[in-house]
C-alpha positions in Angstrom: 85.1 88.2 79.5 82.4 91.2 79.6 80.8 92.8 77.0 82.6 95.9 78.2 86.1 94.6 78.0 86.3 93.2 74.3 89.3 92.0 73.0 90.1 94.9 71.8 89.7 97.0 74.3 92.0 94.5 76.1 94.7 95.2 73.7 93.9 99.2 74.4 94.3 98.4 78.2 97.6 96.4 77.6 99.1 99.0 75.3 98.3 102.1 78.2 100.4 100.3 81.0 103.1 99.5 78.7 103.9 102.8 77.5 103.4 104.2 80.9 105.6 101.2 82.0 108.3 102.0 79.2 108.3 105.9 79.7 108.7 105.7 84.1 111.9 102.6 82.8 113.4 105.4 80.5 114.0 107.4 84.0 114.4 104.1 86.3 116.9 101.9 84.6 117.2 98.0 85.7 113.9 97.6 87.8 111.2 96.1 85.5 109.5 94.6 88.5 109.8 97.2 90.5 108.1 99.2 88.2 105.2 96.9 86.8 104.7 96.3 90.8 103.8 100.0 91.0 101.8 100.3 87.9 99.7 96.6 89.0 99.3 99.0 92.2 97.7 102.3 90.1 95.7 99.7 88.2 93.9 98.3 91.4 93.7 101.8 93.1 96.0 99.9 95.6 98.9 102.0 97.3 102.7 101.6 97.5 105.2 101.8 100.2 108.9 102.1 98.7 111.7 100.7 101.3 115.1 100.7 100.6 118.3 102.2 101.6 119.5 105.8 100.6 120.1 106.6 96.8 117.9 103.4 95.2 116.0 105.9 93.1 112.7 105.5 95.5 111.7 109.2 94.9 112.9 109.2 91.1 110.2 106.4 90.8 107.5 107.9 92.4 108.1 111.1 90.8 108.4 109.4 87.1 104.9 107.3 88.0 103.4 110.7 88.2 105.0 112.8 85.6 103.9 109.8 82.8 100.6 110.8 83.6 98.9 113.6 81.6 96.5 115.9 83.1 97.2 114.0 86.6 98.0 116.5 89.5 101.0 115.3 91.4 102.0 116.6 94.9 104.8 115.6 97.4 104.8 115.6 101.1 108.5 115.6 102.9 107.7 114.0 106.4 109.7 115.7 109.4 108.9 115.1 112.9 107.1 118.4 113.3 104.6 117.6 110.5 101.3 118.3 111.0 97.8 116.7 110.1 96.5 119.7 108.9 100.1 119.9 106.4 98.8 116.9 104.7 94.5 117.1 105.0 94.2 120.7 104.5 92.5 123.2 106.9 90.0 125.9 107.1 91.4 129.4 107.3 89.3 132.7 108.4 88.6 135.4 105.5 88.2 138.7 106.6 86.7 139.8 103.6 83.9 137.0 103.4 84.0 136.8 107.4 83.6 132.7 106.8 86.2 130.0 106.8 87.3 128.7 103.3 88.8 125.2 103.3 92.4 125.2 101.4 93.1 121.7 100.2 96.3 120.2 101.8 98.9 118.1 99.3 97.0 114.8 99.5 93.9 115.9 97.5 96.2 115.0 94.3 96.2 112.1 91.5 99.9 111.1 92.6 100.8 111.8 96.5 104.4 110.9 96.9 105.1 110.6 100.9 108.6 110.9 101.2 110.5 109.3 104.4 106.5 108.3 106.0 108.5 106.9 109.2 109.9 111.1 109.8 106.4 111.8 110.7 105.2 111.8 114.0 102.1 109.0 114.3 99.5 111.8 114.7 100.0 112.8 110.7 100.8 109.3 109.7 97.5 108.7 111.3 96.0 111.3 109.0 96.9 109.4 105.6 94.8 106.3 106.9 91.4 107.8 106.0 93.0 108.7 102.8 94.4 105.7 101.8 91.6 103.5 103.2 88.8 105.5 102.1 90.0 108.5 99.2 88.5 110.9 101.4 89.6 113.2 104.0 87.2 115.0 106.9 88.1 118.2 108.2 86.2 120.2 110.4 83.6 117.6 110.3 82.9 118.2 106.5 83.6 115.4 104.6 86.0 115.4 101.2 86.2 112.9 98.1 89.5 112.7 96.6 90.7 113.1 92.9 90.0 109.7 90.8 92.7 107.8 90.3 94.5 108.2 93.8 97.8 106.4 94.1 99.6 107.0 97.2 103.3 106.2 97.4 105.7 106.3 100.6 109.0 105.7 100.8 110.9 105.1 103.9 114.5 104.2 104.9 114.5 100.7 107.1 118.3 100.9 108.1 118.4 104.3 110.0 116.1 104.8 113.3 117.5 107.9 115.5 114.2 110.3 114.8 111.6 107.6 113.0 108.5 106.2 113.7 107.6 102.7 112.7 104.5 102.8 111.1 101.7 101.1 112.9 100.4 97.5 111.6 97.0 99.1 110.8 98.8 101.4 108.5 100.7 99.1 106.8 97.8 96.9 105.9 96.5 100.1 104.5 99.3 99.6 101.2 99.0 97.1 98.8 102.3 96.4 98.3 105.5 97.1 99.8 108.4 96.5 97.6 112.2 97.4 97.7 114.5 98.7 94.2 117.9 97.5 95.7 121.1 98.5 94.0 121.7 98.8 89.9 123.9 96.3 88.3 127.4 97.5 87.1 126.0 98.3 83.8 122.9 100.5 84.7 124.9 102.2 87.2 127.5 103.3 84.1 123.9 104.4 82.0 123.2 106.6 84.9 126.1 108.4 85.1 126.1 109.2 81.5 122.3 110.2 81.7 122.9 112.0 84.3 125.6 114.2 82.4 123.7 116.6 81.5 121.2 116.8 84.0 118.5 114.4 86.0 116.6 112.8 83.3 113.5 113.6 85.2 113.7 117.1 83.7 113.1 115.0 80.1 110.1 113.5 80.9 107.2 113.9 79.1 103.6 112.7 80.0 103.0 109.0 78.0 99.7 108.5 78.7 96.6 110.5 79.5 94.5 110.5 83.1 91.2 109.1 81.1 93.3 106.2 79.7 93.7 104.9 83.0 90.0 104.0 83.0 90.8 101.1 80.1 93.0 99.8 83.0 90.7 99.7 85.8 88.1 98.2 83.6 90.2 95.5 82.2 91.7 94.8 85.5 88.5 93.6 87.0 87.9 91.3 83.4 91.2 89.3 83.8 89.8 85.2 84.3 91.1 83.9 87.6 90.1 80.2 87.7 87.7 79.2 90.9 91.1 76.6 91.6 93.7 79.8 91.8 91.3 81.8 93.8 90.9 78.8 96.5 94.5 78.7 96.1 94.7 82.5 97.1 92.5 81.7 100.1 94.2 78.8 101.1 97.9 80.5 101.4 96.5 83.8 102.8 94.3 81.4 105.8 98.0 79.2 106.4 99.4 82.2 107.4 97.2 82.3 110.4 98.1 79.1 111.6 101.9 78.9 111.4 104.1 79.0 114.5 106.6 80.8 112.1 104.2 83.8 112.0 102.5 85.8 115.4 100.1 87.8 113.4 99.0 86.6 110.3 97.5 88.3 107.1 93.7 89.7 107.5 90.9 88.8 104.8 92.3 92.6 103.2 95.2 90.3 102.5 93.1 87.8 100.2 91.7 90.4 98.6 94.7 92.5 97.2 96.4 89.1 96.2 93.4 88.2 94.4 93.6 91.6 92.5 97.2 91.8 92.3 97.4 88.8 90.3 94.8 90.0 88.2 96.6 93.2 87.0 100.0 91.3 87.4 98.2 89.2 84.5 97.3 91.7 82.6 100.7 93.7 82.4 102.3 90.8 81.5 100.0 90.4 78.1 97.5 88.1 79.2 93.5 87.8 79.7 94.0 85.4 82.6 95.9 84.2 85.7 98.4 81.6 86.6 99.8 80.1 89.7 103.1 81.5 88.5 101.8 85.1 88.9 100.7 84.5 93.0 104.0 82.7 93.3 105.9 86.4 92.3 103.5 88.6 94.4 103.5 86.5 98.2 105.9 88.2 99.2 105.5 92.3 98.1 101.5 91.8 99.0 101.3 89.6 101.8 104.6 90.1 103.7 104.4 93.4 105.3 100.9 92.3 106.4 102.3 89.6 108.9 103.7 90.1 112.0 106.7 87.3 111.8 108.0 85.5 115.4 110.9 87.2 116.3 113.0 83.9 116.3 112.4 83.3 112.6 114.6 86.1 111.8 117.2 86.4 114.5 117.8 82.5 114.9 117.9 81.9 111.5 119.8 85.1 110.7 117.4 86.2 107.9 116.1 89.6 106.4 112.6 90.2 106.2 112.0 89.4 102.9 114.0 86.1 103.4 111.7 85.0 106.5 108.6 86.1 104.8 109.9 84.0 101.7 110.6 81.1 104.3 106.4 81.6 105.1 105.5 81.3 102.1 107.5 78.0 101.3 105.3 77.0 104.8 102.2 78.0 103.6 102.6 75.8 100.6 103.1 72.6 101.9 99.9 73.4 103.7 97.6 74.5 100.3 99.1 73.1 97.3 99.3 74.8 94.1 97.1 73.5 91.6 98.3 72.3 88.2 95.1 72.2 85.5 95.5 73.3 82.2 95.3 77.1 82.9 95.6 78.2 79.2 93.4 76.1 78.1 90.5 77.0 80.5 90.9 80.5 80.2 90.6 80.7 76.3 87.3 78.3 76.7 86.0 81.2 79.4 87.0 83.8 77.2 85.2 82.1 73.7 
């Protein structure tokens, strides 16, 4: 561990996600990995695409992520298929008065972007978030922008309905670092929500939990989380099987390797812990790496299976191709740490 990430400050870092974890959990009921998916996103200045059916809270969560944030500017772009570019960069409009053009800022120079229903927009202004998301800058006019610090894009879309959408293209989808799905509440959450819900949308309650310079503990202790040389091989191994299998057309691109690698890192670190284990790139496969592979069509119609099953099915390929290692992870770590 660096100088610059003490124990201590460890401990700081740890205590920040999980009061921003508990306050977005007090508005999301039932998801815990759902919502610690999202915060490991924010924590590697990765981005998030939310897909699920109609009603799973997929806004709610994106809007709670950014209301838990203190001083963090928040916008929200609602994609229709007359959305333009310019709606979501910004453009530059003629003052009279000055007799110049003044750039005005479009919603995605923000801390927290929320892209509701991304597959609504035409691919001209989905095109426009790639720079964005890529890069955290937008060029307009030729002049060149930075944008805020953090930047944590998150789209939702609605896989089930397709009259008036627009898949998103694979080079966009690489572009997020995780895609993840909330699914359905359990009998008991569901009967929480109502009764929450009584009174009004418990989003109107919610109060900031953590301030924007906090964050900065977390990307620092992020990037001090020990991943053994074994795990990272590991990584490398899975993410280069993809490439190879006849299950798979397209398989995941070296961008893969890399957010696993820091997924697990901050996976690691929300769950308490200065290091990694194999456990922790078992549980993100599928939510970093599947929506990066282009899967043979056969694997999901023959075998009547839904994405997240077939890219499961992948993974359980890959690793009879690179098998997990088993060394005493705990006790490795502590000696890197001493």
């Amino acid at each position: 561990m660096s100088e610059a990430t003490r124990p201590e400050s460890f401990d700081d870092a740890i205590d920040v996600a999980e009061r921003l974890r508990r306050n977005v959990e007090t508005v999301v009921l039932g998801k815990d990995d759902a919502v610690t998916l999202v915060i490991a996103a924010l924590a590697c200045g990765g981005h998030v695409l939310l897909e699920d059916v109609p009603g799973t809270a997929k806004t709610v969560l994106a809007r709670a992520i950014a209301g838990s944030i203190e001083g963090a500017i928040a916008n929200r772009i609602q994609c229709t298929p007359d959305l333009q570019p310019t709606d979501i960069t910004g453009l530059s409009i003629w003052n009279p008065q000055t007799r110049l053009f003044e750039f005005r800022p479009g919603p995605v120079f923000a801390n927290v972007v929320v892209v509701d229903e991304v597959n609504r927009a035409l691919p001209k202004a989905q095109s426009a978030l790639l720079e964005a998301m890529a890069e955290r800058q937008v060029t307009v006019d030729g002049v060149t922008r930075s944008l805020p610090v953090p930047f944590l894009l998150i789209a939702t879309e609605n896989p089930i309905e397709q009259d008036g959408t627009f898949p998103l293209p694979e080079a966009q989808l690489d572009r997020f670092f995780l895609r993840t799905s909330l699914g359905y509440p359990t009998v008991d959450d569901e009967l929480r929500i109502l009764d929450d819900q009584l009174h009004g949308h418990p989003l109107r309650k919610l109060r900031p939990a953590v301030k924007l310079e906090e964050l900065d503990l977390l990307f620092t202790a992020v990037e001090d989380v020990y991943v053994d040389p074994l795990l990272k091989r590991w990584i490398v191994d899975l993410v280069r099987a993809t490439r190879d299998l006849d299950l798979v057309q397209v398989g995941a691109s070296v961008r893969g390797s890399l957010a696993l690698e820091r997924a697990v890192r901050a996976w690691s670190l929300l769950h308490g812990r200065h290091y990694a284990v194999p456990e922790d790139v078992e549980a993100l496969f599928v939510p970093v790496i599947g929506h990066r592979l282009m899967l043979a069509p056969e694997l999901i119609v023959e075998n009547d299976l839904s994405r997240d099953e077939a890219v499961q099915r992948v993974f359980e390929a890959c690793k009879e191709r690179a098998h997990r290692p088993e060394p005493a992870w705990g006790a490795e770590a502590r000696a890197a740490e001493a």
